[in-house]
C-alpha positions as CSV (number, residue, x, y, z in Angstrom):
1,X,0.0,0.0,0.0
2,X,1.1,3.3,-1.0
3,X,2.0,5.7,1.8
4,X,-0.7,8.5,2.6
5,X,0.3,11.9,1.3
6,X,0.5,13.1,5.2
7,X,3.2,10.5,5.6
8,X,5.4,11.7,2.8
9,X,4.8,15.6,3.5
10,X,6.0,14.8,6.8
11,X,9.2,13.3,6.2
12,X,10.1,15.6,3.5
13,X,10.9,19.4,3.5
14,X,11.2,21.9,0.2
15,X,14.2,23.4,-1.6
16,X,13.3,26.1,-3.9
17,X,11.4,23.8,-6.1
18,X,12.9,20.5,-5.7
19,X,12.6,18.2,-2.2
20,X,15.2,18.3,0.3
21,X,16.6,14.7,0.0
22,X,18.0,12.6,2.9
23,X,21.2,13.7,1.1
24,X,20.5,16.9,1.6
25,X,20.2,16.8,5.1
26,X,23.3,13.8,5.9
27,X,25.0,16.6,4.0
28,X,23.8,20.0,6.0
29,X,24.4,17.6,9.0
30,X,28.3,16.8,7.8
31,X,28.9,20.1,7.1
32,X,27.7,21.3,10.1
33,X,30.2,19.5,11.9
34,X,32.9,20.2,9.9
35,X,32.4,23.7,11.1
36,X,32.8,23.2,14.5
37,X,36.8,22.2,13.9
38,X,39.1,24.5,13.1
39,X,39.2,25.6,9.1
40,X,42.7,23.5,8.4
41,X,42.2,20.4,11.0
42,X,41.3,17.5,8.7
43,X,38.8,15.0,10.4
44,X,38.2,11.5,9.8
45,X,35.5,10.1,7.4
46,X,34.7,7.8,10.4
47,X,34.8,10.4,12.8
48,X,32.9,12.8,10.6
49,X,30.4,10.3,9.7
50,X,29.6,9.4,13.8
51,X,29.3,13.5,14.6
52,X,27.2,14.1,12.3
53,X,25.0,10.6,12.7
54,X,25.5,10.0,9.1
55,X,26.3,6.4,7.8
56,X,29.5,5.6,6.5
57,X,28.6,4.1,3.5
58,X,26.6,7.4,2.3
59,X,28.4,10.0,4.2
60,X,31.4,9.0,1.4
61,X,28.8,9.4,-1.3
62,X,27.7,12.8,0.1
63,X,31.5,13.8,0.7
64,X,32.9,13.1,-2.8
65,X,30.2,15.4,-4.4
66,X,30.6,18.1,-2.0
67,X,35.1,17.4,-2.6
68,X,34.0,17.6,-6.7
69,X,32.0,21.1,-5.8
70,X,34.9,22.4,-4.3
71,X,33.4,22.9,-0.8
72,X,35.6,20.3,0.9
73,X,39.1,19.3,0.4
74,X,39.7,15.5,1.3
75,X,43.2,14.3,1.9
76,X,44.3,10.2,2.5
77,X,46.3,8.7,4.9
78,X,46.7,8.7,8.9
79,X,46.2,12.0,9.1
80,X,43.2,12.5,6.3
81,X,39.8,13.1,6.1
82,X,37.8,15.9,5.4
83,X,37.9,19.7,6.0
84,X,36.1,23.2,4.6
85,X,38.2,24.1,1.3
86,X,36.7,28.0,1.5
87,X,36.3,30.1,4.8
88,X,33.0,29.5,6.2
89,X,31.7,32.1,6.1
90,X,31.9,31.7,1.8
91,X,29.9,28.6,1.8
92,X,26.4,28.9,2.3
93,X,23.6,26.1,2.8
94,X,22.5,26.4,-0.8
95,X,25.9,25.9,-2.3
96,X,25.6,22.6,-0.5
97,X,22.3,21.5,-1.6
98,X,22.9,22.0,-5.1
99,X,26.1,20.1,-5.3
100,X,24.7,17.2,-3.4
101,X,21.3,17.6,-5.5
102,X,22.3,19.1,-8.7
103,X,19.6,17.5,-10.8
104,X,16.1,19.8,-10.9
105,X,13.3,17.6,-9.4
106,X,9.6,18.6,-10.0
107,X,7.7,19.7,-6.6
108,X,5.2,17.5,-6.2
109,X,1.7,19.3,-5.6
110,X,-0.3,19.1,-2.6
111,X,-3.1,17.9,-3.7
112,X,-1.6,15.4,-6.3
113,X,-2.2,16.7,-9.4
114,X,0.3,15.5,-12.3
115,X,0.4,19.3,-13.9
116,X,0.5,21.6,-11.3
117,X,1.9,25.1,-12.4
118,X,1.0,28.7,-12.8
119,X,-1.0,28.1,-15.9
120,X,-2.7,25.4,-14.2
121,X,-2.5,26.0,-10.1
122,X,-4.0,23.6,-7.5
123,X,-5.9,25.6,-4.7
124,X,-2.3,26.0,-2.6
125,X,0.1,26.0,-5.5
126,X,1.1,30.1,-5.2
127,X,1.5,29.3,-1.4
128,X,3.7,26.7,-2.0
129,X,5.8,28.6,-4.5
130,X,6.0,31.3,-1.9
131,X,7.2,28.8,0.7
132,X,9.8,27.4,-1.4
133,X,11.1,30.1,-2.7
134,X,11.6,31.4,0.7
135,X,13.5,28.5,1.9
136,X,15.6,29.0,-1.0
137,X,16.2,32.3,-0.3
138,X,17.3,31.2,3.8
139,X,19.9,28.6,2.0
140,X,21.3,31.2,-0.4
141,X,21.8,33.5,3.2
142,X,22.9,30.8,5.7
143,X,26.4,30.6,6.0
144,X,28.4,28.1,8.1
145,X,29.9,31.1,10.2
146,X,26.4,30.9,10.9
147,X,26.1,27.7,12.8
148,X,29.1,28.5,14.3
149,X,27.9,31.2,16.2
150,X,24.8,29.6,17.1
151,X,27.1,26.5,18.2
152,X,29.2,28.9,20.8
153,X,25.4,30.6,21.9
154,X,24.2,27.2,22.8
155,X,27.6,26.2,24.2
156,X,26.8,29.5,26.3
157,X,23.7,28.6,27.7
158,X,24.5,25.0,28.4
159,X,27.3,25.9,30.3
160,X,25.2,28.4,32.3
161,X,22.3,25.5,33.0
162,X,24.9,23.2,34.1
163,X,26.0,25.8,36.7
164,X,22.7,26.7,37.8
165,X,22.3,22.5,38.6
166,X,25.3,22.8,40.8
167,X,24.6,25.1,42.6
């Protein structure tokens, strides 16, 4: 049996007009922690892969396209692995998502219409545009200096509950 349309709306989110893929998100998730270690310390795949909570197997999948973007430089031996190959700051959440899912993917309309468009809308169709073209437009102005600093503000806090406990 097919799964209901609820189902699949839940477990996937938009990207300008394509779907945010699992690979998508293993690949904001790598990324993510890659940030958090300094820009020229090289971490392990199999480190990088249990930070994140990515598999190994697709975490080297997600890391080659984002090495042949030119977002991460890889390097082999004992001391490889992966690290940012631009500041930051220069790489934003978009530049991610398209290298990991460069191939345009038709949104699917909410109420399952095969030709959903302007010339031919479904009730929520200029909503949905509106939606997706806002996420798109959050991914083209989140950087990864970006989840750094929210990474130190949460670091913060933490530390501040964890005193409050002891005392």
């Amino acid at each position: 049996m097919p799964e209901s349309r609820e189902a699949i709306l839940a477990t996937k989110q938009t990207f300008g007009g394509k779907m945010l893929t699992q690979t998508g998100v293993y690949a904001l998730r790598a990324m993510s922690h890659l940030a958090m270690q300094e820009s020229s310390r090289f971490i392990s795949s199999r480190d990088l892969a249990e930070g994140s909570n990515v598999p190994p197997f697709y975490l080297s999948k997600v890391m080659r396209k984002l090495v042949n973007a030119g977002l991460v430089r890889s390097r082999k031996g004992h001391a490889g692995g992966f690290a940012f190959a631009r500041s930051h700051e220069e790489v934003t959440f978009l530049d991610v998502l398209e290298a990991v899912n460069p191939e345009e993917e038709r949104a699917e309309c909410f109420f399952g219409h095969d030709t959903c468009d302007p010339k031919n809308p479904c009730l929520l169709h200029f909503f949905w545009m509106d939606l997706q073209g806002g996420f798109k437009d959050w991914a083209r102005h989140t950087n990864f200096s970006d989840v750094q600093r929210i990474n130190e503000k949460l670091q913060f806090f933490q530390g501040m509950i964890a005193r409050k406990k002891q005392e």
